[in-house]
C-alpha positions as CSV (number, residue, x, y, z in Angstrom):
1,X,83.7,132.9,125.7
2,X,86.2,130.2,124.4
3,X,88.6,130.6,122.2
4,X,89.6,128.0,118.9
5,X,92.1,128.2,116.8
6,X,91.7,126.9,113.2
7,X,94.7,124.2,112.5
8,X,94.5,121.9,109.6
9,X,93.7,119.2,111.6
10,X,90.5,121.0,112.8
11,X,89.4,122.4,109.6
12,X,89.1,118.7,108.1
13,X,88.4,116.6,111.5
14,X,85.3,116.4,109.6
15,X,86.1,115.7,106.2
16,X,84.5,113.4,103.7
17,X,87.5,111.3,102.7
18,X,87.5,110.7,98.9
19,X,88.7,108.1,97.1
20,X,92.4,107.5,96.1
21,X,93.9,109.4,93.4
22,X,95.8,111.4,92.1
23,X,97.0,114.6,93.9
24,X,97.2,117.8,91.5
25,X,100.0,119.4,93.9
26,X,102.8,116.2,94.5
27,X,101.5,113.8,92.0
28,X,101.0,111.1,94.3
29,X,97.7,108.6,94.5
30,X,96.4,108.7,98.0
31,X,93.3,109.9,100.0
32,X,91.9,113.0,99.7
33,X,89.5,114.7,102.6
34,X,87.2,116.9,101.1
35,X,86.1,120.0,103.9
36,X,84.9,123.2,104.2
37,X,87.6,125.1,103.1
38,X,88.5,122.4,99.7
39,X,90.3,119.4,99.4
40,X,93.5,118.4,101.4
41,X,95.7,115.2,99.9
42,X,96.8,113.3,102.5
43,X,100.2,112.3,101.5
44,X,101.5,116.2,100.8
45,X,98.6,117.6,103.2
46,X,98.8,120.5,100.8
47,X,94.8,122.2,100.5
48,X,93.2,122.5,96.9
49,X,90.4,125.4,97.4
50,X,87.3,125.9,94.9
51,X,89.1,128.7,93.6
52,X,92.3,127.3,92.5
53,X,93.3,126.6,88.6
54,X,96.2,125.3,87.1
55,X,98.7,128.6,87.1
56,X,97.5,128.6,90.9
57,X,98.6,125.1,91.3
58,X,101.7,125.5,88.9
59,X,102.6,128.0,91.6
60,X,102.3,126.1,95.0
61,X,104.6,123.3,92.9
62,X,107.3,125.7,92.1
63,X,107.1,127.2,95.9
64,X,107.7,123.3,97.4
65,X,110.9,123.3,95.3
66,X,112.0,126.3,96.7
67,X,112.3,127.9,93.3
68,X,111.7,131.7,92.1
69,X,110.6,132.6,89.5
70,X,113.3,133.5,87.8
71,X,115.0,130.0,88.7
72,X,112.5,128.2,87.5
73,X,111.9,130.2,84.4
74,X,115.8,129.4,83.9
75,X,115.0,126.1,84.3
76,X,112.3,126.0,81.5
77,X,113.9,128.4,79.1
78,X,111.9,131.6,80.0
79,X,112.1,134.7,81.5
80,X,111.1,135.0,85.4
81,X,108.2,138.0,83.9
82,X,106.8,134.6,81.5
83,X,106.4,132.6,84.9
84,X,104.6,135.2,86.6
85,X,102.0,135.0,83.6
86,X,101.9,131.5,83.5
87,X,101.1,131.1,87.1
88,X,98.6,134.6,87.2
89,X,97.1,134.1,83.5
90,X,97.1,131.7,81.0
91,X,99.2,128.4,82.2
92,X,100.6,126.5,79.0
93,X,100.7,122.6,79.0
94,X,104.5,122.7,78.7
95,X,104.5,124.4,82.2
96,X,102.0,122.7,83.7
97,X,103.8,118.9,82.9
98,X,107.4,120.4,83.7
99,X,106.3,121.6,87.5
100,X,104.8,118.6,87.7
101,X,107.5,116.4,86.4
102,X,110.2,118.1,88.6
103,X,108.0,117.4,91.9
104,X,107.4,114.0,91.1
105,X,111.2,113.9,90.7
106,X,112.2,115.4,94.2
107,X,109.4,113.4,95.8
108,X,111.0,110.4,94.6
109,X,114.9,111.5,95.3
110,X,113.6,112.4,98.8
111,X,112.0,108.8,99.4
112,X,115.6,107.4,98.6
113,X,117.4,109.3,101.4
């Protein structure tokens, strides 16, 4: 019996590539490749799966800038206990633009180093 293990690469070697836009996670227009297991962006290679809603999303952005919660709830004028309802719950607008605009900020501070 053989063996495979399930990379990335695998799981969308197959993929239906999509066309450009914008990507929910890093906020950059590229390719997507829709698979089996959701949607991977191409530029950030981060997954999107069917289950995933904003708060979900909200989260994976505050994990790529290496943020707790209760950082980033400093960082937005909230306690750490609002940030776990905003990324488990109900996710406001404010949020959702702010953890967007601060990874579209170090994506573009990193593309100048």
């Amino acid at each position: 019996m053989s063996e495979c293990i399930l990379t990335q690469e695998v799981a969308y070697c197959d993929a239906i590539e999509l066309p450009a836009s914008e990507c929910l996670i890093c906020g950059k227009v590229s390719i997507h490749k829709a698979g089996w297991y959701g949607v991977m962006c191409t530029a950030c290679r981060h997954e999107i799966g069917d289950e995933e809603w904003r708060g979900s999303i909200a989260e994976k952005r505050r994990n790529i800038l290496g943020l707790s919660r209760r950082q980033m709830g400093h960082l937005v004028g909230v306690a750490g206990s609002k940030i776990a309802r905003y990324e488990t719950q109900k996710c406001p607008d404010a949020y959702w633009a702010k953890t967007k605009e601060l990874v579209v900020k170090r994506e573009a501070n990193d593309g100048k180093a």
